[in-house]
Each structure stands twice: as C-alpha cells, then as structure tokens.
ZADREN-374662 format. One record per residue: y, x, z of N, C-alpha, C, O in turn; residue number from 1. Coordinates in steps of 0.1 Angstrom, whole numbers. Each point is the difference from the previous one (the first is absolute). Layout:
<pts>
> Y	X	Z	Y	X	Z	Y	X	Z	Y	X	Z	NUM $
...
</pts>
This chain:
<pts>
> -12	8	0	12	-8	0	13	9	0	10	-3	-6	1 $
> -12	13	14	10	7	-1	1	11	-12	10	8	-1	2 $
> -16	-7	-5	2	2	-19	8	-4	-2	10	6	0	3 $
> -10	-23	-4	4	-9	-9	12	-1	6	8	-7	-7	4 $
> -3	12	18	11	-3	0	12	7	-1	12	-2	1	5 $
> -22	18	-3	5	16	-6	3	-3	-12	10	4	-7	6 $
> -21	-11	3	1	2	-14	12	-13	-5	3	1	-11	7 $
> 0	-8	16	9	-9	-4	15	7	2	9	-3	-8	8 $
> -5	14	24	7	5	-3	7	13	-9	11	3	-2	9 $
> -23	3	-1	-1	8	-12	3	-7	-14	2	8	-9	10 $
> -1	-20	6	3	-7	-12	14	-1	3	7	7	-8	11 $
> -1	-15	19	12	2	0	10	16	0	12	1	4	12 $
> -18	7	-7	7	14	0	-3	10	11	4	11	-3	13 $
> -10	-13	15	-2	2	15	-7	15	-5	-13	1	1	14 $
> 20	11	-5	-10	16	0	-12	-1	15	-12	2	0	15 $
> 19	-6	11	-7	3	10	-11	-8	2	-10	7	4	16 $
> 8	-19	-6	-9	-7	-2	-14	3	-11	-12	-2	2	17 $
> 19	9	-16	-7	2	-8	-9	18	5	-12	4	-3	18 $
> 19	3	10	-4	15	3	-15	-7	10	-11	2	-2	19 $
> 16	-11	14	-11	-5	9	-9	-3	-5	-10	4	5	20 $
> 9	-12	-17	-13	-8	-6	-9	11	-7	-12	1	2	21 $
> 21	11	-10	-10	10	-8	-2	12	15	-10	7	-1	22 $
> 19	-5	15	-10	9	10	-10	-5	4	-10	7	4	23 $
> 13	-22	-3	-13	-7	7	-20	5	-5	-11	2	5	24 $
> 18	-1	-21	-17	4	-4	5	11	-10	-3	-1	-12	25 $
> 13	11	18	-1	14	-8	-14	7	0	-3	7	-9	26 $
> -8	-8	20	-11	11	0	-5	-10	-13	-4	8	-8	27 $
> 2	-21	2	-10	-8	-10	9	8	-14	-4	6	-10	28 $
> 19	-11	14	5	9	-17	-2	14	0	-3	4	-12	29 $
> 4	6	23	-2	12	-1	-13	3	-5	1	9	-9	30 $
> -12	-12	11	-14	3	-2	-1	-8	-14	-9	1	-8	31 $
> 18	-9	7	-3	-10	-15	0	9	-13	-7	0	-10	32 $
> 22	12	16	11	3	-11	-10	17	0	-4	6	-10	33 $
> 1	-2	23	-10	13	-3	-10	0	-7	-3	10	-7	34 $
> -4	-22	6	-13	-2	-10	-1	2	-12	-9	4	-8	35 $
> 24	-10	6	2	4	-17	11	10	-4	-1	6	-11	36 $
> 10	-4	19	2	13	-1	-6	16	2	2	9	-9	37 $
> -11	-7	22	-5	6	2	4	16	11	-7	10	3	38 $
> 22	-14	2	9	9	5	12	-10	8	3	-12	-1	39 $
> 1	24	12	9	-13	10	13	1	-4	8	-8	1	40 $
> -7	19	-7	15	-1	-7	3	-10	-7	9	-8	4	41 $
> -18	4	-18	2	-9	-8	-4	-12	9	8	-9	-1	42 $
> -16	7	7	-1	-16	8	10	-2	5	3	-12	0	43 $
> 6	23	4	11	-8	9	9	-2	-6	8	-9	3	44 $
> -5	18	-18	15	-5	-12	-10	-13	-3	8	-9	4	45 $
> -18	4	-8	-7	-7	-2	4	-18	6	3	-10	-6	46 $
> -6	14	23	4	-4	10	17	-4	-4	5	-12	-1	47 $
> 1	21	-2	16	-1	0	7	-11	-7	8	-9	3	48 $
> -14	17	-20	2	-12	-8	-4	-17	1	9	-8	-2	49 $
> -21	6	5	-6	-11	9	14	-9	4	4	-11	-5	50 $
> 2	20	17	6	-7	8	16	-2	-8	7	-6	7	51 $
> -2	11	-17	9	-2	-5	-4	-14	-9	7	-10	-1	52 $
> -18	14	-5	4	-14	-10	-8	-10	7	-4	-9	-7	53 $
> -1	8	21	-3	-10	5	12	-9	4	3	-12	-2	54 $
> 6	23	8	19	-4	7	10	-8	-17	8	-10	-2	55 $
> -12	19	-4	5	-9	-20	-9	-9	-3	0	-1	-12	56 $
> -9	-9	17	-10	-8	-5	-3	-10	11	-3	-11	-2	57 $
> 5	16	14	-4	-12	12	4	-14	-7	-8	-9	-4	58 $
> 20	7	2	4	-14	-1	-9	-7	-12	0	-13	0	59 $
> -6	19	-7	-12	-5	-14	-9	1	12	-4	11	-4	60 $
> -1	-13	11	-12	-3	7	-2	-12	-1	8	-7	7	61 $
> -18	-1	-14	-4	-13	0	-2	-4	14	9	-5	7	62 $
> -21	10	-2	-8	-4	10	-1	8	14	-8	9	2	63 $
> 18	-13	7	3	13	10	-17	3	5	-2	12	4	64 $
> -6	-17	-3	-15	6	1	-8	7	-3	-10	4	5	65 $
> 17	-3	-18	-6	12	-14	9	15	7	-5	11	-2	66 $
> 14	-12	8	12	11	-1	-12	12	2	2	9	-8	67 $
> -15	-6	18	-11	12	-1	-5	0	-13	4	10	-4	68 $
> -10	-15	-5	-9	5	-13	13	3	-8	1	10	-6	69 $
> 11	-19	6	12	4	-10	5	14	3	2	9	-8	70 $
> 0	-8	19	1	11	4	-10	17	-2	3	10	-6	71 $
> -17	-14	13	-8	5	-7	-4	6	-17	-5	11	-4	72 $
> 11	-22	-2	2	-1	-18	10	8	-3	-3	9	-7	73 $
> 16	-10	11	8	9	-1	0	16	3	6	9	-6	74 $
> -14	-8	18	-3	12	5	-7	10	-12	4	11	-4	75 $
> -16	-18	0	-11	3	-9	11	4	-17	-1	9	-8	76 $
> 6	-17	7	9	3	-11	9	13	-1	2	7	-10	77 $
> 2	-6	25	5	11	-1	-3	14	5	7	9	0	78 $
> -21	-10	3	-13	7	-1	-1	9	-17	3	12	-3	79 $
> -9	-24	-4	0	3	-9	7	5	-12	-4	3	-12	80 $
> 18	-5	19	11	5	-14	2	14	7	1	9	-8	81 $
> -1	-5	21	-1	17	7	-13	4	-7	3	9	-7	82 $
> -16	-10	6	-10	2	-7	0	1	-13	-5	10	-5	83 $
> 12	-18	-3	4	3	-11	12	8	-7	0	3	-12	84 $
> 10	-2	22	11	10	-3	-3	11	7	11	5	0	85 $
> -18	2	5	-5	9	3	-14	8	-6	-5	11	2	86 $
> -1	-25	-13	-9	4	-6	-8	11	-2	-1	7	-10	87 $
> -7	-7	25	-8	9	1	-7	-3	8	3	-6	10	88 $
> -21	13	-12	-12	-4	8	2	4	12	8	10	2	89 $
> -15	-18	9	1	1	14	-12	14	-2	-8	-3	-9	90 $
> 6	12	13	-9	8	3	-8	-4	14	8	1	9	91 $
> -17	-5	-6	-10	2	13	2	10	11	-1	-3	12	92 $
> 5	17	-19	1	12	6	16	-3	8	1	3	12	93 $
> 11	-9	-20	11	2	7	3	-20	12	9	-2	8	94 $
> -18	-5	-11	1	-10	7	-1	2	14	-12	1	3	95 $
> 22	0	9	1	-4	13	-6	-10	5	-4	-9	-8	96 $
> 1	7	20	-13	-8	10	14	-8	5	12	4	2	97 $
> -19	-20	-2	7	-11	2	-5	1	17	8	2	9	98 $
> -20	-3	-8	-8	1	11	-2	12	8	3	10	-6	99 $
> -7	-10	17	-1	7	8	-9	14	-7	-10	-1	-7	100 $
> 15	9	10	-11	12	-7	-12	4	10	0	3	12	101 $
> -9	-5	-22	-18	2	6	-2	10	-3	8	8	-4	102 $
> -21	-5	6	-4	13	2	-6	7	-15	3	-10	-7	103 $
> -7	18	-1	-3	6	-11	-5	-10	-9	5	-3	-11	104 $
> -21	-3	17	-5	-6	-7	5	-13	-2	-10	-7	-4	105 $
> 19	0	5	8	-14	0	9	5	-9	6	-8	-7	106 $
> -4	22	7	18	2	-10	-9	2	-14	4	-4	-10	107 $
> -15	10	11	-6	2	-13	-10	-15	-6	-3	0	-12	108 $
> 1	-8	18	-3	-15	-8	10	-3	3	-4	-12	-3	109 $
> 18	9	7	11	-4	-5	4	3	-17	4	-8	-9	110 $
> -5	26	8	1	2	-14	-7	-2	-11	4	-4	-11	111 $
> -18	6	16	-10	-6	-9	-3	-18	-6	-7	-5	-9	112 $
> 17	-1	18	-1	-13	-3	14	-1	-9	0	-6	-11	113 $
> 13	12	17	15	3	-10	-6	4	-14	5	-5	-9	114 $
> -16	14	6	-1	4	-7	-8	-9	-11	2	1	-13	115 $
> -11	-10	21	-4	-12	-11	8	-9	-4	1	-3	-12	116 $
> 8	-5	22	8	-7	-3	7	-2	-14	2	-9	-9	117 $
> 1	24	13	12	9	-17	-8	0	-15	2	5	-11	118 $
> -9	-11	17	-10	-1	-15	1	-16	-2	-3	-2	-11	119 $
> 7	-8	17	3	-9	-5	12	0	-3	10	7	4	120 $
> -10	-21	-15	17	-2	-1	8	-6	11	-4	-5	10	121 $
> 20	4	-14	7	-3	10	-3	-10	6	-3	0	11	122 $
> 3	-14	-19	-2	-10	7	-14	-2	6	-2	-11	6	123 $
> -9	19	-8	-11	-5	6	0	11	14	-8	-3	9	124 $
> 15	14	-9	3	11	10	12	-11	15	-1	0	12	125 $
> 12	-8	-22	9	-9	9	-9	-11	11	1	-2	12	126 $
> -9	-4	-21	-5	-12	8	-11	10	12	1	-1	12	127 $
> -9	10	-18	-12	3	11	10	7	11	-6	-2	11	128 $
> 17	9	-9	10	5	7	7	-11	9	1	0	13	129 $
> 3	-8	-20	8	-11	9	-15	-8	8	-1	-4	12	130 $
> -8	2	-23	-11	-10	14	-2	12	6	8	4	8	131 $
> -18	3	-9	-4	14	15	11	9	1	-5	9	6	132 $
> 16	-6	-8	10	12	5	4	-9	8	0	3	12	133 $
> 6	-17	-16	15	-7	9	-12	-15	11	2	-6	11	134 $
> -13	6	-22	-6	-14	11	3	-7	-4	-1	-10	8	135 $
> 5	6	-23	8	-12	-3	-13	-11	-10	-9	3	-8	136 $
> 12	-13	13	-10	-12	-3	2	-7	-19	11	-5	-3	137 $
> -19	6	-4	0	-3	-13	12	-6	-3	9	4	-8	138 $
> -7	-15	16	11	-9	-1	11	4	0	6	-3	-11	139 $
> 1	10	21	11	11	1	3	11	-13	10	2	-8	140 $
> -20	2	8	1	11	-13	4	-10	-14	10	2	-6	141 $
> -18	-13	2	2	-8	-9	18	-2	1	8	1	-9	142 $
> -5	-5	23	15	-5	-1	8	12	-2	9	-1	-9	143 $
> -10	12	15	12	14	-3	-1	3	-14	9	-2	-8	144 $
> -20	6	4	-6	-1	-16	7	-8	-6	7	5	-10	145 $
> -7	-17	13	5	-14	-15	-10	-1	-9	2	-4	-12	146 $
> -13	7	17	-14	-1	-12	-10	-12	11	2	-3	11	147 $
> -12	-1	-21	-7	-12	7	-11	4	8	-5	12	-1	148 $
> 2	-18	6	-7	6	16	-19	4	-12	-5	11	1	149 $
> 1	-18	-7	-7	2	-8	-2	18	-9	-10	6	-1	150 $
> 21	-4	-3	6	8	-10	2	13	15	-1	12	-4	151 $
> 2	-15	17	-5	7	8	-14	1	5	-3	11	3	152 $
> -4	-20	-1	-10	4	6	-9	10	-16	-6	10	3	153 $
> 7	-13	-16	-6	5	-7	2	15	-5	-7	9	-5	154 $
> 20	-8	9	6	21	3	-9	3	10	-8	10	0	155 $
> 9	-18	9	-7	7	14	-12	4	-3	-3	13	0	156 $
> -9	-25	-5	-12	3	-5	-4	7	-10	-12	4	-2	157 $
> 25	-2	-8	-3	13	-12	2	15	8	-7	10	-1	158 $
> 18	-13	9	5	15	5	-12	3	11	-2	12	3	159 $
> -5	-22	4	-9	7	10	-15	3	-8	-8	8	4	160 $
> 8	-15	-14	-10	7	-7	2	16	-4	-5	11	4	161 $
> 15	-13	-16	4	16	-3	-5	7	11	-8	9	0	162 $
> 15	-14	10	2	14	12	-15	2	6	-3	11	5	163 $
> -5	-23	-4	-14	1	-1	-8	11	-6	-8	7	5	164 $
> 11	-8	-19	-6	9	-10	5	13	-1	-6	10	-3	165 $
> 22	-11	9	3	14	4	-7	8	10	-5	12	-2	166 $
> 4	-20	14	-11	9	6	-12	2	3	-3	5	11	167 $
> -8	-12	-23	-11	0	-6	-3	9	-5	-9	7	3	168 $
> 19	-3	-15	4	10	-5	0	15	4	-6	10	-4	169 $
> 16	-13	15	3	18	10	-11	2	6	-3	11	2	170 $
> -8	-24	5	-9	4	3	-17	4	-6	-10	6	5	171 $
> 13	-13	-17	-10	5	-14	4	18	2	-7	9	6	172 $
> 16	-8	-11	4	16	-1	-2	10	11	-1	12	-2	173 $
> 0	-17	11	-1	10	16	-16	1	7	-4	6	9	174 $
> -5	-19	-23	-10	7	9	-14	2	-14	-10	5	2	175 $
</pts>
C-alpha cells in the first residue's frame, strides 16, 4: 500500500518519493542490471539511467501496480543498450562474484558453467539468467521481456537443452 502511494507521488513530480520506491528493491535492480551487464560499474550507470527516465516517464504509467516489471523493463533496456555500446563479450575470466566468494572448487564450476552459457544465444542465455541468477518466475520474465509467457518457457527449454548437450559433450571429451 505504501508503494502505490510513492508511486502516485512520484507521478505528481515528488524526486523523493520516486528515489524511495527504486531503494526500496535496489539489491532486485542491482543483481537484475549485473546479470546482463556483467560488471558493477555498468550496473550501476545502468542503474542510473533506469532512474532518469523512470523520473521523465512516471506520469505515462498506466497502472501504478505495474510501476516493478515497468520499471524492471526499463532497467533491462538499458542493460542492453551499455551491452551494446560497448559491444563487447563479457569474458568468464574478467566477471566479478555477485555472491559471496567460495572456495576454489565453486569458483571453477562457476566458470565452467559462464562458459557454457556463452555458447548460447543472447536471448536464450537472458531467460535461463533471469529464472536461476535472479529467481524470477516465468511470468515475471514474460512481463520485463514483453514476449509471451509461452515464447518463454520454449527459450528456457531450448536453452536448457543446449546447455544439456553442452555438458554431455565436455563430458564425452574428458573421459
């Protein structure tokens, strides 16, 4: 309840109102915006931009209850235009730990799994990241996306196959 009524004074112009609503679940955009960026620098210009043209757009909010996935959507957009103006592969080797750092053998199937991933394409690499990196439920991804919840679950199931056969694969070769 007390969203909706941030977010209502955030339509009328309220910066402070609108800063509360994006700290409230900065750790969900922060870990949203690292997934696809892959570095905390750019998460947080990421982050930044986010919150400018959320402050230039609030008042087009249809539905003050949408204001998280619209938000979320925005974020992701401007995810991907730093990804693209910077156009260049994330390397495995230079990616930073979101998570708590574990011990050798956790940092090395961390890489080994970064490294299958990179073998799918972007969008089937986005959806398996946002369901197991962030936790996010088909539904949600369908809404940040703007693609049909269908047209999600069937990335998921192409991309978890690939990655299936990927390490079918590495394990054909190693023994």
């Amino acid at each position: 309840m007390e969203g909706i009524v941030l977010i209502k004074k955030a339509k009328q112009g309220d910066k402070e109102a609108l800063l509360q609503l994006v700290m409230k679940k900065k750790q969900e955009y922060y870990k949203l915006a690292y997934v696809y960026v892959g570095n905390k620098e750019d998460a947080l210009d990421a982050m930044a931009d986010m919150i400018v043209i959320l402050y230039e757009n609030i008042a087009k909010l249809k539905k003050d209850e949408s204001f998280s996935t619209w938000s979320k959507t925005i974020l992701v957009n401007c995810c991907k235009k730093i990804v693209k103006k910077s156009s260049k592969i994330i390397s495995f080797e230079t990616i930073e730990e979101v998570a708590v750092p574990g011990d050798f053998e956790q940092k090395n199937d961390q890489i080994v799994l970064e490294n299958h991933l990179l073998q799918l394409s972007d969008k089937h690499q986005e959806v398996i990241r946002m369901r197991y990196f962030l936790d996010l439920d088909y539904q949600a991804i369908a809404d940040i996306l703007k693609i049909p919840l269908g047209t999600v679950k069937s990335r998921m199931a192409y991309g978890l196959d690939r990655l299936k056969e990927s390490f079918r694969g590495e394990n054909d070769e190693n023994h």
